[in-house]
C-alpha positions as CSV (number, residue, x, y, z in Angstrom):
1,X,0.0,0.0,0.0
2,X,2.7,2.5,1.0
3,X,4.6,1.4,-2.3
4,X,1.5,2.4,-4.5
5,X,1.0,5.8,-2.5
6,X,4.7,6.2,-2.5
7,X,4.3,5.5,-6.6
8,X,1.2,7.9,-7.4
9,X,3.0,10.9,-5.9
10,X,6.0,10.3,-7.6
11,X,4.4,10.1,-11.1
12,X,1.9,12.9,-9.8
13,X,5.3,15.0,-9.1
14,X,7.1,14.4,-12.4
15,X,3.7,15.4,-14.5
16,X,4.0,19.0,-12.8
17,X,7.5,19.2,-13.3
18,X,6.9,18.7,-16.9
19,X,4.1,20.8,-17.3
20,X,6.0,24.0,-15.3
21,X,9.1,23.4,-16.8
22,X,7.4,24.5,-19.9
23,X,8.4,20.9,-21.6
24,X,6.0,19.1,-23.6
25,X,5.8,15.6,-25.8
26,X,3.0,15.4,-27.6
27,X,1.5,14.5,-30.9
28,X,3.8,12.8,-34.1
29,X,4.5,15.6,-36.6
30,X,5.9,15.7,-39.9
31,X,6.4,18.4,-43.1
32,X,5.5,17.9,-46.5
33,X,7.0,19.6,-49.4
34,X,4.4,21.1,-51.9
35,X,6.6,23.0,-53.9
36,X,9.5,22.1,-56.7
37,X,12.3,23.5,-54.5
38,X,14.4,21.6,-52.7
39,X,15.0,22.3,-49.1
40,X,17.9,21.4,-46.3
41,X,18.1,22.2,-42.7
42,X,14.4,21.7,-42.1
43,X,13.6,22.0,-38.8
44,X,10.5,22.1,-36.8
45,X,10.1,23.3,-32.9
46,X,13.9,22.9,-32.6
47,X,13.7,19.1,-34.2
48,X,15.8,18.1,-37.0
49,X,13.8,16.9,-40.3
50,X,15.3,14.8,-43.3
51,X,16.1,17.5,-46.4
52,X,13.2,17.6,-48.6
53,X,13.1,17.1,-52.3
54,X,10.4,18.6,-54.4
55,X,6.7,17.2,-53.2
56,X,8.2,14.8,-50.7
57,X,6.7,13.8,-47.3
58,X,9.3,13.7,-44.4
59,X,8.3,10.8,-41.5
60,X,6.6,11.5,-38.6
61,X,8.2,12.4,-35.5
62,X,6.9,12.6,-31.9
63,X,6.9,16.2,-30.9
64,X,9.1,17.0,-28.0
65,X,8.6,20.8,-27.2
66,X,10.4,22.9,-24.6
67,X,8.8,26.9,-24.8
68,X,12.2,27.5,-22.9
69,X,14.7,26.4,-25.0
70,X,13.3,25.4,-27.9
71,X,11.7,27.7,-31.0
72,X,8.3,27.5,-32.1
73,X,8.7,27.4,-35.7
74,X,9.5,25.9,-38.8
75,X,13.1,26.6,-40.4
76,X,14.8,25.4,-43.5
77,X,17.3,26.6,-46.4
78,X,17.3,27.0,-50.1
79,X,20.4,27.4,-51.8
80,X,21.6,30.5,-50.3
81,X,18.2,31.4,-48.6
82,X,17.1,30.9,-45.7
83,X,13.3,30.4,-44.4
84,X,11.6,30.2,-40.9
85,X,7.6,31.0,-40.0
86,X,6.8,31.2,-36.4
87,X,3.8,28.0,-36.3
88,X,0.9,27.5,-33.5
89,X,2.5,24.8,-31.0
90,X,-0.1,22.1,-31.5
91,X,-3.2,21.0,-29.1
92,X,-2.5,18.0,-26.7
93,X,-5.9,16.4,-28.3
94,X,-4.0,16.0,-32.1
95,X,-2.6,12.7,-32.5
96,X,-1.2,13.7,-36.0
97,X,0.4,17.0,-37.1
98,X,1.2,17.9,-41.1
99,X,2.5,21.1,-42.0
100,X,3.0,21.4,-45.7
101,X,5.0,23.8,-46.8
102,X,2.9,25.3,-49.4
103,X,5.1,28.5,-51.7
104,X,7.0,31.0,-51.0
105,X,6.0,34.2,-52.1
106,X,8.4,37.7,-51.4
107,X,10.6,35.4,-49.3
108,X,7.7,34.5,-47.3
109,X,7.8,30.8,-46.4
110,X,3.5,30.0,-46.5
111,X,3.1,26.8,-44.5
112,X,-0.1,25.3,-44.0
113,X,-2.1,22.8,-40.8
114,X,-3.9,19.7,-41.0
115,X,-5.1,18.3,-37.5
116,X,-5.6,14.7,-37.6
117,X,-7.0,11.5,-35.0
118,X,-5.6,8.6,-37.5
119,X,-2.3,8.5,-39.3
């Protein structure tokens, strides 16, 4: 009995260390490429992606998200041009995160969100 007491508050203390500390592992994410332009150094929420060849999918990676240390947003390079867009950190209910990384226009890097339950 004391063991399982001893147990729950243990596990009860490490969920509010995680959730003070700002960390967070949530859904699987992953970046497709709707564009012809190849991209390196892709990088979501501080999380190294694959380089991405024209309309390629990247695989899906469990988000782990720290708003202390780690950036909110999605980064990658072109040649000699770099690209970043600050991105919405994604609701604990989503199981599946896609951002597709839809033109660029004027430098701007134009990424769209789909929300998904099922891969």
């Amino acid at each position: 009995m004391k063991f399982g007491v001893i147990i729950l508050l243990f596990s009860f203390a490490i969920y509010q260390v995680k959730h003070k500390s700002g960390f967070y592992s949530g859904p699987k994410i992953r970046v497709i490429n709707d564009t012809e332009i190849y991209f390196t150094n892709v990088s979501l929420f501080s999380m190294p992606f694959e380089n991405l060849k024209p309309r390629d999918t990247s695989a899906y990676q469990i988000l782990n998200f720290n708003a202390l240390k780690d950036d909110s947003l999605i980064y990658c390079s072109s040649g000699d041009n770099n690209f970043a867009r600050y991105l919405e950190i994604p609701k604990r209910e989503a199981v599946y995160v896609t951002y597709v990384i839809d033109s660029i226009y004027n430098d701007m890097l134009y990424v769209s969100t789909t929300y998904t339950k099922e891969e």
